[in-house]
C-alpha positions in Angstrom: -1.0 14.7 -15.7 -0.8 15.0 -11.7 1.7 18.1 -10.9 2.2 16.2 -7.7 3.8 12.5 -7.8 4.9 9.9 -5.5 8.3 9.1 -6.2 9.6 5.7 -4.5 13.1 5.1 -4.6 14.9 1.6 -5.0 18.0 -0.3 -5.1 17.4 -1.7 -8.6 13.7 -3.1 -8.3 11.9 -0.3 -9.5 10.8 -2.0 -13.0 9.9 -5.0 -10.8 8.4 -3.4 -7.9 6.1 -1.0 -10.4 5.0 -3.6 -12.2 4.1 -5.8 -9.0 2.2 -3.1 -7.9 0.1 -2.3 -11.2 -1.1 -6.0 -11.3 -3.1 -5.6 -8.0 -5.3 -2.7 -8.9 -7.0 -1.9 -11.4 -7.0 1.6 -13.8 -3.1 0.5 -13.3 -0.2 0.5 -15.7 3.1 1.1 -16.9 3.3 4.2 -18.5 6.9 4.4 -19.1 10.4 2.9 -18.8 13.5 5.4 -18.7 17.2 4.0 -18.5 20.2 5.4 -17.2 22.4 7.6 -20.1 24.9 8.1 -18.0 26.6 6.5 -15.2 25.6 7.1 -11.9 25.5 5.8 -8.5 22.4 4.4 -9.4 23.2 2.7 -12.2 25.1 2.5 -15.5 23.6 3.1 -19.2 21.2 1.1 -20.0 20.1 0.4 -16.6 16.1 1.0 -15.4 16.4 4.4 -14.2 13.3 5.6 -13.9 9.6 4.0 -14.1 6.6 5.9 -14.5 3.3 4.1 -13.3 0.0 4.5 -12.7 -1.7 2.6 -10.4 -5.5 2.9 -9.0 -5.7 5.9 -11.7 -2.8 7.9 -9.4 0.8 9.4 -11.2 4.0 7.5 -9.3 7.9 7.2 -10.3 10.1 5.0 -9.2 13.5 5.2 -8.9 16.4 3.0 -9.1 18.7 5.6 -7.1 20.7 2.5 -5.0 21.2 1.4 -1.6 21.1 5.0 0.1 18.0 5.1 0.9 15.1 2.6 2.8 11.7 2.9 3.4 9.8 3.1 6.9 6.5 3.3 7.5 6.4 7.2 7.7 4.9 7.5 4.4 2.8 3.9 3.7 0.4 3.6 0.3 -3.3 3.6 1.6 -5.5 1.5 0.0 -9.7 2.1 0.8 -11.0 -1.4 -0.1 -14.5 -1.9 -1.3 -15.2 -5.3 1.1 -13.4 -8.0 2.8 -12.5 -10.1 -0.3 -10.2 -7.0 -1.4 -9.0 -6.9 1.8 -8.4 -10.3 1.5 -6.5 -10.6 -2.0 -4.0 -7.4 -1.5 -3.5 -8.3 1.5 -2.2 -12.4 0.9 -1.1 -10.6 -2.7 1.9 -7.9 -0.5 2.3 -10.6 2.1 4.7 -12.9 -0.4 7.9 -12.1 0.9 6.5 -9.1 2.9 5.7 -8.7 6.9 2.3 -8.0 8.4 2.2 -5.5 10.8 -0.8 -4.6 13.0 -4.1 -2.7 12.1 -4.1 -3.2 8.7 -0.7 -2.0 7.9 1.9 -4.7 6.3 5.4 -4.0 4.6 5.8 -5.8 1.0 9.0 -7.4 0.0 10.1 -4.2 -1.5 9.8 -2.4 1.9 7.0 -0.3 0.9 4.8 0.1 4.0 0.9 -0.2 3.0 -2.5 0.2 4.8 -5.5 -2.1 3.7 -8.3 -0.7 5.0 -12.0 -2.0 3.9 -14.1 1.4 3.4 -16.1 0.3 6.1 -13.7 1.3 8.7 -13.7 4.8 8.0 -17.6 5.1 8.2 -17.3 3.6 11.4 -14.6 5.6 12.5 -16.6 9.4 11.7 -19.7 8.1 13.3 -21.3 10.7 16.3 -21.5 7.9 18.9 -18.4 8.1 20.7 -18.8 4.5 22.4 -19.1 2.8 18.8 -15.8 4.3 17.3 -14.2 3.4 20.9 -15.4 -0.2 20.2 -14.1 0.1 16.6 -10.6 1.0 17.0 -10.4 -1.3 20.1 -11.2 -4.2 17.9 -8.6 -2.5 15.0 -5.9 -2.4 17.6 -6.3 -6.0 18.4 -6.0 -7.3 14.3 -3.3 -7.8 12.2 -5.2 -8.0 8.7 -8.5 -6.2 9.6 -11.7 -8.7 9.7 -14.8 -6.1 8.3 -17.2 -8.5 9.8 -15.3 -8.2 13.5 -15.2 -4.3 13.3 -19.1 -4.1 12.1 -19.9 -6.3 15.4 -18.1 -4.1 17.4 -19.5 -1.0 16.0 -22.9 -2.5 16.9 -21.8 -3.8 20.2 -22.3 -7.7 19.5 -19.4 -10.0 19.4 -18.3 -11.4 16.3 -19.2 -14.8 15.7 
């Protein structure tokens, strides 16, 4: 058990949201379902109060606590993708009902902010040569959903075909 866990607080999605979330990665799951005993803003008895998940092998709650609250991108989920085709599927998988953003970051219909990053970028990003990471982020800053094989031509200095 993590002593450390996300909690994400909604306005009665958490069950639906949570479960969403745990379909897209894998070592993911629902490890348990509380309900309200009491009533609360929140929610009455009986209600989803609380759902424990894990998802990508990480600890997170979330929290049916009502309409006081709203995400922002401040805090987003950051998800390293192993190649384009991941990329691909989370990213058209959080774009139902969600908004794309720029640079890889896009907000899902629950208002969760996330980044989808392919692995690639941050290899790019902690290379020595000054001139390829300044080519790499200046390609980044120009994509919404972020094309691996347009930031590995830029690293090398080539234009993408």
């Amino acid at each position: 058990m993590s002593k450390i866990k996300p909690c994400l607080w909604f306005d009665g999605k958490a069950e639906e949201a949570a479960e969403f979330y745990v379909s897209l990665l894998p070592d993911s799951r629902i490890d348990a379902v509380v309900p309200y005993s009491v009533e609360t803003p929140g929610g009455k008895p009986g209600d989803v109060m609380l759902v424990e998940f894990t998802l990508a092998g990480e600890s997170y709650m979330a929290l049916n606590g009502g309409p006081y609250f709203q995400f922002t991108p401040a805090v987003s989920l950051f998800v390293n993708c192993v190649d384009q085709a991941e990329v691909d599927r989370l990213w058209d998988a959080l774009s139902v009902g969600g908004s794309p953003i720029q640079c890889g970051w896009i907000t899902d219909r629950y208002g969760v902010s996330w980044q989808i990053v392919p692995e690639a970028l941050g290899i790019m990003t902690k290379d020595k040569d000054p001139a390829k990471v300044r080519r790499v982020m200046e390609a980044m800053q120009q994509m919404v959903k972020l094309d691996v094989g347009a930031l590995e031509a830029a690293y090398r200095g080539v234009s993408a075909a």
